[in-house]
ROTORMI-535433 format. One record per residue (C-alpha): residue in three letters; x, y, z. Coordinates in steps of 0.05 Angstrom, whole numbers. Each point is the difference from the previous one (the first is absolute). Layout:
# residues N
+--------+--------+--------+--------+
: residu :     px :     py :     pz :
+--------+--------+--------+--------+
:    ala :      X :      Y :      Z :
...
+--------+--------+--------+--------+
//
This chain:
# residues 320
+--------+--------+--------+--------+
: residu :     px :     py :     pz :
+--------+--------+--------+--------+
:    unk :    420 :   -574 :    300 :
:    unk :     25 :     19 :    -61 :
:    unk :    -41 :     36 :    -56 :
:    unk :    -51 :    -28 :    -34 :
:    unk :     -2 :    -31 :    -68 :
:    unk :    -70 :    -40 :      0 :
:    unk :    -72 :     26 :     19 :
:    unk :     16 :    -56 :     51 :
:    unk :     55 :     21 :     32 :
:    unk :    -30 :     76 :    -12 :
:    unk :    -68 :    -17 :     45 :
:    unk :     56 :    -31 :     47 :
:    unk :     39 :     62 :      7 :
:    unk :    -55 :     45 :      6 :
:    unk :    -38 :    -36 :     54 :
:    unk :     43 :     46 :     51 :
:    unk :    -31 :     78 :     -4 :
:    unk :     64 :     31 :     21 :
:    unk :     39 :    -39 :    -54 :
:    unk :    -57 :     36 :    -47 :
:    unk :     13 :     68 :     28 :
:    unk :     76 :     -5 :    -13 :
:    unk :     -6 :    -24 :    -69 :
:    unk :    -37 :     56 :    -27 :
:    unk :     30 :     45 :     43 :
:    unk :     63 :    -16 :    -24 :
:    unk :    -19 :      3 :    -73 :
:    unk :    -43 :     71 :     19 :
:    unk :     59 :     30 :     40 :
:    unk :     62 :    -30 :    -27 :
:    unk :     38 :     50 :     53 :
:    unk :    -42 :      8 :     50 :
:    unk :    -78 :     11 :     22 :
:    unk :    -23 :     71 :    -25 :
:    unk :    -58 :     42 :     39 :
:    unk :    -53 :      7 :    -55 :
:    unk :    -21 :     57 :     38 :
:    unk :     73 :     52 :      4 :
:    unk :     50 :    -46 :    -38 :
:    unk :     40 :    -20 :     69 :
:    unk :     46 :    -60 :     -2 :
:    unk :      9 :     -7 :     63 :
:    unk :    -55 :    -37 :     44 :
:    unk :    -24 :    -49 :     60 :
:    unk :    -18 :    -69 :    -14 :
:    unk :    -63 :    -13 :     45 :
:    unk :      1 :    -78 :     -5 :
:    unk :    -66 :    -15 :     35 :
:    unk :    -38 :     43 :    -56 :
:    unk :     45 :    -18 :    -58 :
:    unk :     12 :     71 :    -21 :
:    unk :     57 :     58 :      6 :
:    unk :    -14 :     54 :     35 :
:    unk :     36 :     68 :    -24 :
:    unk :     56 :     29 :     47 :
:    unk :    -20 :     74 :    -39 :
:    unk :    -73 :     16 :     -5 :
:    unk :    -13 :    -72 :     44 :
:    unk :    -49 :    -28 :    -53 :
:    unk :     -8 :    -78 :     -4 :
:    unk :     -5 :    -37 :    -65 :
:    unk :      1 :    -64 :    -25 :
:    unk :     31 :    -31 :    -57 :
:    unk :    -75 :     -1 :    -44 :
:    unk :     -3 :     77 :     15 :
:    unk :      7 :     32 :    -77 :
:    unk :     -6 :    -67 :    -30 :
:    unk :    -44 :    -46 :    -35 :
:    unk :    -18 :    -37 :     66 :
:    unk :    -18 :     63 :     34 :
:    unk :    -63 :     -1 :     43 :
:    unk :     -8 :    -72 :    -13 :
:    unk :    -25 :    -50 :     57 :
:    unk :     35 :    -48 :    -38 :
:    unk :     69 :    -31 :     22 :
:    unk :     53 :      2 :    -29 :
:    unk :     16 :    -70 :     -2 :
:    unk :    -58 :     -6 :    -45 :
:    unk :     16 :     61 :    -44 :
:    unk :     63 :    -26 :    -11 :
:    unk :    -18 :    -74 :    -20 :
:    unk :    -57 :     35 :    -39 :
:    unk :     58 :     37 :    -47 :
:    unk :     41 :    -56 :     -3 :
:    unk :    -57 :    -38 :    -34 :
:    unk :    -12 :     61 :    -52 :
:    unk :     63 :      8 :    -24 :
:    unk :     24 :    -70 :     -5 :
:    unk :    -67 :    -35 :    -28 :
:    unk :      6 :      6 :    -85 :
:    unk :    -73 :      8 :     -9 :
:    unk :    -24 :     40 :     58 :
:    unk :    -37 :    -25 :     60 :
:    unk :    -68 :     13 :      9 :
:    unk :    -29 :     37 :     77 :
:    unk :    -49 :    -64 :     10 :
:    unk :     75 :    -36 :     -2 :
:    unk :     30 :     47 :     46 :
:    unk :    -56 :      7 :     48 :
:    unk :      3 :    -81 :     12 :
:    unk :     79 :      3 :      1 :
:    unk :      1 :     48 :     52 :
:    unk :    -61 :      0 :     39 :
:    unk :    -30 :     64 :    -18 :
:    unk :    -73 :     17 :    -38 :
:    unk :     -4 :      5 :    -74 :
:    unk :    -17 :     67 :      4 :
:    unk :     70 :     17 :     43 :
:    unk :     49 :    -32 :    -43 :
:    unk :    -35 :     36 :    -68 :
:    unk :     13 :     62 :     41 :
:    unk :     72 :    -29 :     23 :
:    unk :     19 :    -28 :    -74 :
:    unk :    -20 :     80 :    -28 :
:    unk :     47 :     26 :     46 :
:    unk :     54 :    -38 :    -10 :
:    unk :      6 :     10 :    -79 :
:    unk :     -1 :     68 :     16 :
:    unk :     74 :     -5 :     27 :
:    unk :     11 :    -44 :    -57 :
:    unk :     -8 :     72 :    -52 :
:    unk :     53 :     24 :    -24 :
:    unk :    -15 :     61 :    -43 :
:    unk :     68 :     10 :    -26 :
:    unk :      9 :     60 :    -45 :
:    unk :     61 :    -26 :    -34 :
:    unk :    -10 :    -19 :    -64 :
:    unk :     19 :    -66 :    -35 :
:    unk :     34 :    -17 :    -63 :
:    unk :     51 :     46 :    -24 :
:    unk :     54 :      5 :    -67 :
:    unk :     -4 :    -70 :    -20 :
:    unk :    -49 :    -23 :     45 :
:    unk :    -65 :    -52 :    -27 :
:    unk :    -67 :     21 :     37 :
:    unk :    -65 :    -31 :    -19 :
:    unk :    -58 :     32 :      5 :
:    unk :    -74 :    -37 :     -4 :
:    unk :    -77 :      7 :     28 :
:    unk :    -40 :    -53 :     27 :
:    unk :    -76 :     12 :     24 :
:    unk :    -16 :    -30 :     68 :
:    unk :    -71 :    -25 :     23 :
:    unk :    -54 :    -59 :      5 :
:    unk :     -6 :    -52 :    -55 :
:    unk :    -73 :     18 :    -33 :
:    unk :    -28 :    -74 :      7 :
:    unk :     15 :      6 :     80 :
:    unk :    -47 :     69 :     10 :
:    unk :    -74 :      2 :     13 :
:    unk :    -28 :     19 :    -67 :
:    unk :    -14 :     64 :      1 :
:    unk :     69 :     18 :      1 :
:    unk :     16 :    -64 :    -42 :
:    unk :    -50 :     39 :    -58 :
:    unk :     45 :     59 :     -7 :
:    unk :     55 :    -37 :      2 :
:    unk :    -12 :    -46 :    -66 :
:    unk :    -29 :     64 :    -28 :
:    unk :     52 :     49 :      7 :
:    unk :     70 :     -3 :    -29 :
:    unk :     45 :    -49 :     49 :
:    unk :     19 :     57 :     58 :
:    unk :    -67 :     32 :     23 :
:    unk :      3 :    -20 :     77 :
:    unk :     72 :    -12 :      5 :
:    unk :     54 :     43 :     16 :
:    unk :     69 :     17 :    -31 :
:    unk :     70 :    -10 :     19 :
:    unk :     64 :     15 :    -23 :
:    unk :     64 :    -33 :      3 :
:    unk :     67 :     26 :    -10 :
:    unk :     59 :    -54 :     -5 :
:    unk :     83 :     18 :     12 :
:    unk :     23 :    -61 :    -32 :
:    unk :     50 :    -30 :     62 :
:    unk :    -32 :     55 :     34 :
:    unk :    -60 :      9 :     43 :
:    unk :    -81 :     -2 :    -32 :
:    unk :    -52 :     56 :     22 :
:    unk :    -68 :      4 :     -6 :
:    unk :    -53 :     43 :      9 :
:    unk :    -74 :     12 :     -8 :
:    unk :    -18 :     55 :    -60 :
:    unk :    -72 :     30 :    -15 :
:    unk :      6 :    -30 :    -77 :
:    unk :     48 :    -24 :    -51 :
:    unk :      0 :     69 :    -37 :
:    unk :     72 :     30 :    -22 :
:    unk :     -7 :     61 :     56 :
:    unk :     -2 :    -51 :     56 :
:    unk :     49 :    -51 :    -36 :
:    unk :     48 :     35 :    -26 :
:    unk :      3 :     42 :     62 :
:    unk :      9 :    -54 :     48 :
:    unk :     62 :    -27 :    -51 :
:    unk :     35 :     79 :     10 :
:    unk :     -7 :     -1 :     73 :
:    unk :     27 :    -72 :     14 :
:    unk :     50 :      0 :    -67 :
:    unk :     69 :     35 :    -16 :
:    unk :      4 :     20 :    -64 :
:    unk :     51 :    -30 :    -43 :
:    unk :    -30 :    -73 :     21 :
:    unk :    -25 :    -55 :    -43 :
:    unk :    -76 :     -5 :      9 :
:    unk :    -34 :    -56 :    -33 :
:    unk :    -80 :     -1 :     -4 :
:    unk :    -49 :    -37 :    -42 :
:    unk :    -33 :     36 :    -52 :
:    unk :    -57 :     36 :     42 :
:    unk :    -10 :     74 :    -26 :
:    unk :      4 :     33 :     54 :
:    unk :     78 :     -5 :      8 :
:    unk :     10 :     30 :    -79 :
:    unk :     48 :     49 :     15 :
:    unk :     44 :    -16 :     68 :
:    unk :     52 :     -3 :    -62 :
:    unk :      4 :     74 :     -2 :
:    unk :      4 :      1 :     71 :
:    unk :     64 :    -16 :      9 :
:    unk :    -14 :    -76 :      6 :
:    unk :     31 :    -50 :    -59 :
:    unk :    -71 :    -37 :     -8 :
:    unk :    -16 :    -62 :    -25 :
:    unk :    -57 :    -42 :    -16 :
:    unk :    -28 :    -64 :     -6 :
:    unk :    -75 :     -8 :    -35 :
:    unk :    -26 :    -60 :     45 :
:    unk :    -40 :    -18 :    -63 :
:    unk :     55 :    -26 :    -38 :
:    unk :     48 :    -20 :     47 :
:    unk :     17 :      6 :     80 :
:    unk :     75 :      0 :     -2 :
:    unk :     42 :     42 :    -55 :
:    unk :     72 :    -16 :     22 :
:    unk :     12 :     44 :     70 :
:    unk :    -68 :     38 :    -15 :
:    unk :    -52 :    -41 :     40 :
:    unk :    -45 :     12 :     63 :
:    unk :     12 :    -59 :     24 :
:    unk :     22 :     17 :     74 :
:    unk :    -47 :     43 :     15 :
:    unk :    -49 :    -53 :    -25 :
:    unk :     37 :    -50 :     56 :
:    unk :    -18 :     50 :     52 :
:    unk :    -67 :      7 :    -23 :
:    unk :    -12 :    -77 :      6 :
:    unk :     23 :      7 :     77 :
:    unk :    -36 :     61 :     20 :
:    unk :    -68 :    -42 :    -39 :
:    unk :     17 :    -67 :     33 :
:    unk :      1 :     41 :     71 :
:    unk :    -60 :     42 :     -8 :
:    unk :    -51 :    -56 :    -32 :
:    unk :     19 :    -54 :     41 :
:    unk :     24 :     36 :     59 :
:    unk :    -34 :     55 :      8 :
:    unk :    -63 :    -18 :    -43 :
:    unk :    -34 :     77 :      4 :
:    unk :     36 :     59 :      1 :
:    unk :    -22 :     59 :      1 :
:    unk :     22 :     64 :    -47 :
:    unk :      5 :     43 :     59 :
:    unk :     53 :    -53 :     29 :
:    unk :     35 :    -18 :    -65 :
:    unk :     64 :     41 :      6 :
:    unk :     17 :    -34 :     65 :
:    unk :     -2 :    -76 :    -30 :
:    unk :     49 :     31 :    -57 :
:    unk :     36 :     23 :     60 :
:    unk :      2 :    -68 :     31 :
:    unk :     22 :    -29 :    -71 :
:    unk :     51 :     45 :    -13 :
:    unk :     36 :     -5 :     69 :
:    unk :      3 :    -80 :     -9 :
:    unk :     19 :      8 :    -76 :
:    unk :     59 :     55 :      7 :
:    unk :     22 :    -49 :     57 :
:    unk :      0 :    -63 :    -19 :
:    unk :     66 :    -43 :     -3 :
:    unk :     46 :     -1 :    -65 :
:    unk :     70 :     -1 :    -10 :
:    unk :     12 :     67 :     10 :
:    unk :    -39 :      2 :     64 :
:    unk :    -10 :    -58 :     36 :
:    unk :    -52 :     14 :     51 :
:    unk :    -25 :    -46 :     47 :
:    unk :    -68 :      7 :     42 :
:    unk :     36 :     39 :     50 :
:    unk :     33 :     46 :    -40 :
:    unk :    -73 :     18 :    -25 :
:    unk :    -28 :     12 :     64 :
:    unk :     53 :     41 :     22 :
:    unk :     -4 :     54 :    -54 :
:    unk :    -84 :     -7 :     11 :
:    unk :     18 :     14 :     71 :
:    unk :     50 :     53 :     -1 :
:    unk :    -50 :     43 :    -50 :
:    unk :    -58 :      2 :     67 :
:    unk :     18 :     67 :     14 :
:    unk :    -38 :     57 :    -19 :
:    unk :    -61 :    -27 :    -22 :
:    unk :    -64 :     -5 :     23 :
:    unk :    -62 :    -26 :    -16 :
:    unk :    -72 :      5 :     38 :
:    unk :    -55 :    -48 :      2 :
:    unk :    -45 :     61 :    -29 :
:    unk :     58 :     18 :    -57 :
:    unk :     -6 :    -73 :    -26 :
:    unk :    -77 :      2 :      0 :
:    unk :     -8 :     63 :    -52 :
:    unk :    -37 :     34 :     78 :
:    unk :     55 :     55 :      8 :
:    unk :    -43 :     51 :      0 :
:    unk :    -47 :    -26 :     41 :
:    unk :     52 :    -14 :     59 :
:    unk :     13 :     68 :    -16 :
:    unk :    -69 :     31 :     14 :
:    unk :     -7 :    -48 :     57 :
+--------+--------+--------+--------+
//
């Protein structure tokens, strides 16, 4: 069977465990297996137990071993349709969704969903823009309407200025390029302006609105611009106004997605919005569904993420 280019044809393909096993092994080991344990390339294949067995230091390991999917009970077949569904579904999918989809409790696809945008971060320390380059730069606050909380939080929400409660993000926008985001303690310059010289080349065109706390990225290196949201939203090329697209998505997919989200869990839903926005079809680069859950599956390695990491208990599987 060939590929697949549908979650149809996707649950279709997966349905056989050893077709599962090859995929992401070929996508992990593009050569060949690898020991986790001394590096070896060369290995058994024990087909009764699904794993490889090490001709050097005789270890077995399976493909999940160093991945997201290590130590799971889950199958693959399910891990994989569960990715396919993240990547490819604009506004998220929520783990009361995936649990029904695939059979599983609530409780194991939250756990399964947290995993997998972990191999959707990237991290990337090379910065955008460039000579010549336009980068947009804006802050949105993310948390609970006032009128849906109980009204004790609901009080200090009408009587504090608009962002008590909520929590800050910043976005940074390579025009034709790729968007990140990422959660900062507060809109003050240290924090803004600090993010902008660790994700910016100098020499680029930043364009901001008139907040205070970017005064100055001008002697930084950066040609800055701005446009006072008070007057107008769009000065010629100086506007926000894709950053303020990406907002709408990452809004659309956390209130009527996700509904709650957590602080502590924030930066993985940017992680989850990025991933689908930096890879979404264009002209340039005309990804399909597959071509997305390829890269998501070919960035597995390395990570890892335990039930008590995802809880805030780390050190209390520690002292355990």
């Amino acid at each position: 069977m060939n590929k697949p280019k549908t979650l149809q044809q996707a649950i279709r393909y997966f349905s056989n465990e050893q077709v599962c096993i090859d995929t992401v092994a070929a996508l992990r080991w593009p050569d060949s297996p690898t020991c986790p344990k001394c590096g070896h390339k060369e290995h058994y294949y024990l087909a009764t137990q699904k794993r490889w067995k090490c001709r050097k230091c005789a270890k077995q390991f399976s493909v999940k071993v160093g991945t997201i999917f290590e130590d799971s009970p889950i199958s693959l077949d399910k891990w994989l349709a569960g990715l396919w569904m993240l990547v490819n579904c604009k506004n998220g999918i929520s783990s009361y969704e995936v649990g029904r989809d695939l059979g599983i409790t609530q409780k194991s696809a939250w756990f399964m969903l947290q995993r997998l945008r972990l191999a959707l971060q990237t991290k990337s320390i090379v910065r955008l823009g460039g000579k010549g380059s336009e980068v947009e730069v804006d802050e949105t606050f993310i948390g609970g309407a006032a009128r849906f909380m109980n009204p004790e939080r609901r009080k200090r929400m009408i009587t504090v200025r608009g962002v008590k409660d909520k929590t800050a993000v910043l976005g940074i926008l390579d025009r034709g390029g790729e968007v990140r985001a990422t959660v900062v303690p507060s809109r003050r310059k240290e924090y803004l302006q600090g993010q902008v010289r660790a994700n910016v080349k100098p020499g680029s065109e930043v364009y901001t609105d008139a907040l205070l706390s970017y005064q100055g990225l001008g002697f930084q290196g950066y040609m800055h611009q701005v446009v006072d949201h008070a007057e107008k939203y769009v000065d010629g090329k100086i506007h926000t106004n894709g950053l303020e697209n990406f907002w709408s998505l990452l809004k659309r997919g956390l209130k009527g997605t996700y509904v709650s989200v957590e602080p502590f869990h924030l930066f993985r839903y940017l992680d989850e919005q990025t991933f689908r926005y930096n890879n979404r079809a264009t002209e340039d680069n005309p990804m399909n569904d597959a071509d997305r859950f390829d890269l998501a599956l070919s960035q597995i390695a390395g990570k890892r993420l335990t039930f008590a990491e995802v809880t805030g208990k780390v050190g209390a599987a520690e002292i355990n």
